[in-house]
C-alpha positions in Angstrom: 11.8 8.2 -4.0 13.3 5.8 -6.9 11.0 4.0 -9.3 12.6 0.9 -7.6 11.8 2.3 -3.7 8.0 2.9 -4.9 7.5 -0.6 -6.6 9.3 -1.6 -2.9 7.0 0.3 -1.0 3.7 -1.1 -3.2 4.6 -4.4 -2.4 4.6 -3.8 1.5 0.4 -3.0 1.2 -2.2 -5.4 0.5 -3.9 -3.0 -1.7 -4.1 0.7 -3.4 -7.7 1.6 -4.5 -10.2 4.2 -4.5 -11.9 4.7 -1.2 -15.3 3.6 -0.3 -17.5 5.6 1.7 -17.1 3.1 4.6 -13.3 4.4 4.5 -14.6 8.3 5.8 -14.1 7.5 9.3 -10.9 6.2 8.8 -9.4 8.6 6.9 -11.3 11.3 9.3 -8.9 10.2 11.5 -5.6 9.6 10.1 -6.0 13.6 9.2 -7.1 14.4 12.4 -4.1 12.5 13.9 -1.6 14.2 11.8 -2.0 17.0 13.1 -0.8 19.1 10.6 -4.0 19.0 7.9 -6.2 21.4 8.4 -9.3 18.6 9.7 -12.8 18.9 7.7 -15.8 17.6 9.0 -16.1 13.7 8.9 -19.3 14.5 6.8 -16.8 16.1 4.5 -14.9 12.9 4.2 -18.0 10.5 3.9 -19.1 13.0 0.7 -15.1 12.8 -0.3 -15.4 9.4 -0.9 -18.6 9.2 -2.1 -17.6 11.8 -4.6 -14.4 11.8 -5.4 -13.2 8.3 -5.0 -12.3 8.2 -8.5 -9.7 11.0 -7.6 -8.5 9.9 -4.5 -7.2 6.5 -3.3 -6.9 4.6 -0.1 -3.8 2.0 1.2 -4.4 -0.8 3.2 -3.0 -2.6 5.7 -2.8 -6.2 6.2 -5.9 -5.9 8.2 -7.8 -3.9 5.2 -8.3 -0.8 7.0 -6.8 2.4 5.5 -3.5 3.4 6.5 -3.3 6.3 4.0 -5.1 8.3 1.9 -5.0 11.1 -1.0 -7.6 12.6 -1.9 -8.3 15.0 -4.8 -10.1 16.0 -7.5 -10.2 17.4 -11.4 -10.5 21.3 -11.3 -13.8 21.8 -13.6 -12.3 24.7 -15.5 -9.2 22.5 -16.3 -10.0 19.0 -16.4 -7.0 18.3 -17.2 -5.2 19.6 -13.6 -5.6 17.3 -10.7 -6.2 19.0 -7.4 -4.5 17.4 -4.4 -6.1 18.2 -1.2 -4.9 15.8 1.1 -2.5 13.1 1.5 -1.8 11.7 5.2 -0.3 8.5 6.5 -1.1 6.9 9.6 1.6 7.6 12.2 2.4 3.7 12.4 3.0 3.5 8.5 5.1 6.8 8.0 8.9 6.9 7.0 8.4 3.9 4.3 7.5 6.2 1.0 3.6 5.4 0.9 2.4 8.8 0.1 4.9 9.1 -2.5 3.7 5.6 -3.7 0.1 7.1 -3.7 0.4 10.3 -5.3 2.5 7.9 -8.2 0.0 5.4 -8.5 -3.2 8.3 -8.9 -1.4 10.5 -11.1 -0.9 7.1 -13.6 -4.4 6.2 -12.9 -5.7 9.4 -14.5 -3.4 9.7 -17.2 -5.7 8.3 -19.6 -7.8 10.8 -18.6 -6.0 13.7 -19.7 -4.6 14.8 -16.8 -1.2 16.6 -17.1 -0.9 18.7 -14.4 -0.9 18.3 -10.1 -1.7 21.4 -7.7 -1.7 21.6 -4.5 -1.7 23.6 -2.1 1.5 23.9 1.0 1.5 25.7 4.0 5.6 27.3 4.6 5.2 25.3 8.1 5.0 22.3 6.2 8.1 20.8 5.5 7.3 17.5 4.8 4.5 18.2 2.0 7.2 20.2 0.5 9.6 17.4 0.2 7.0 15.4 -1.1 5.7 17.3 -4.0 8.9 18.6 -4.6 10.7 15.4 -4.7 7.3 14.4 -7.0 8.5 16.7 -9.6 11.6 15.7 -9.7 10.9 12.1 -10.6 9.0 13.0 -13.4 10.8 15.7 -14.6 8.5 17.9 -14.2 8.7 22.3 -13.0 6.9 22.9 -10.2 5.8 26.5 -9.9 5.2 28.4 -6.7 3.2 31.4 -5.9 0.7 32.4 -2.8 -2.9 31.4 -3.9 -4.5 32.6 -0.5 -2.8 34.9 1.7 -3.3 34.6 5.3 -5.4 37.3 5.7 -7.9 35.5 3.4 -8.5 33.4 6.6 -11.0 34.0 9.5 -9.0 32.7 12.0 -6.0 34.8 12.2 -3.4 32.5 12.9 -3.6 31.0 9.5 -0.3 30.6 7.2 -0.9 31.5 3.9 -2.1 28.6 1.4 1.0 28.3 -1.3 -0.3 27.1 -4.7 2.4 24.1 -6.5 1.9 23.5 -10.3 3.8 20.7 -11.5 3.9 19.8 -15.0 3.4 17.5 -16.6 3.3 14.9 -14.7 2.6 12.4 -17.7 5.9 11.3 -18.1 7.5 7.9 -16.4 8.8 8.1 -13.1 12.7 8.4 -13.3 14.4 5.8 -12.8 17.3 4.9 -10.1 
């Protein structure tokens, strides 16, 4: 996505902002319904955005109910790495460049907080989260580095890909434009 396609697909929400516990539910279920997340507990996202709002962030539709979400936090041994763990967009709302949008607007949120560098983790099922954080680095200009974090093995349920660890930095520069 272009600097000019993100600013598009901004306009098109009625607002970008850190979730509020009341969102847990909501975004409980856009996850759930994406069925490609692995789903947490809905206690998990009630503490989430309790917790971590400041990390994460919520779109709205016209309505002011989430449409999309990611959520993340700042790794405590290096503050200056933001840790995505999920982004999802409600099937209705998909195709239009939101969760680019998001992961955008959070990553310039917390630059004045230091942070410099995204990981997340990708699944090799998961095409589309590959596009997306790959396509991320390349707007910024960024490497992205890949290497399994957890093997599949790691997992108790034996059906489990392996997790694939992405390091892109920095992420502090401008988006590129067109």
């Amino acid at each position: 996505m272009t600097a000019a396609q993100a600013e598009v697909a901004r306009a098109r929400y009625e607002f970008i902002e850190s979730p509020r516990v009341e969102d847990g539910a909501a975004i409980w279920r856009i996850a759930r319904d994406s069925r490609v997340l692995d789903l947490n507990s809905s206690y998990s996202y009630l503490l989430w955005c309790r917790d971590f709002a400041a990390t994460s962030l919520v779109a709205r539709g016209d309505d002011g109910e989430p449409i999309a979400f990611v959520t993340g936090y700042l790794r405590p041994d290096r503050p200056g790495t933001l840790v995505v763990w999920q982004v999802a967009v409600d099937h209705a709302h998909r195709g239009r460049g939101l969760a680019a949008t998001l992961l955008d607007e959070l990553t310039a949120r917390l630059a004045d907080r230091g942070v410099h560098t995204v990981e997340t983790t990708v699944t090799p099922d998961n095409t589309a989260s590959d596009r997306l954080f790959t396509s991320f680095a390349e707007r910024r200009g960024a490497s992205l580095e890949r290497e399994v974090l957890f093997d599949g093995a790691l997992f108790p349920e034996a059906t489990h890909e392996p997790e694939v660890l992405y390091r892109i930095q920095p992420v502090t520069g401008a988006v590129r434009p067109d």
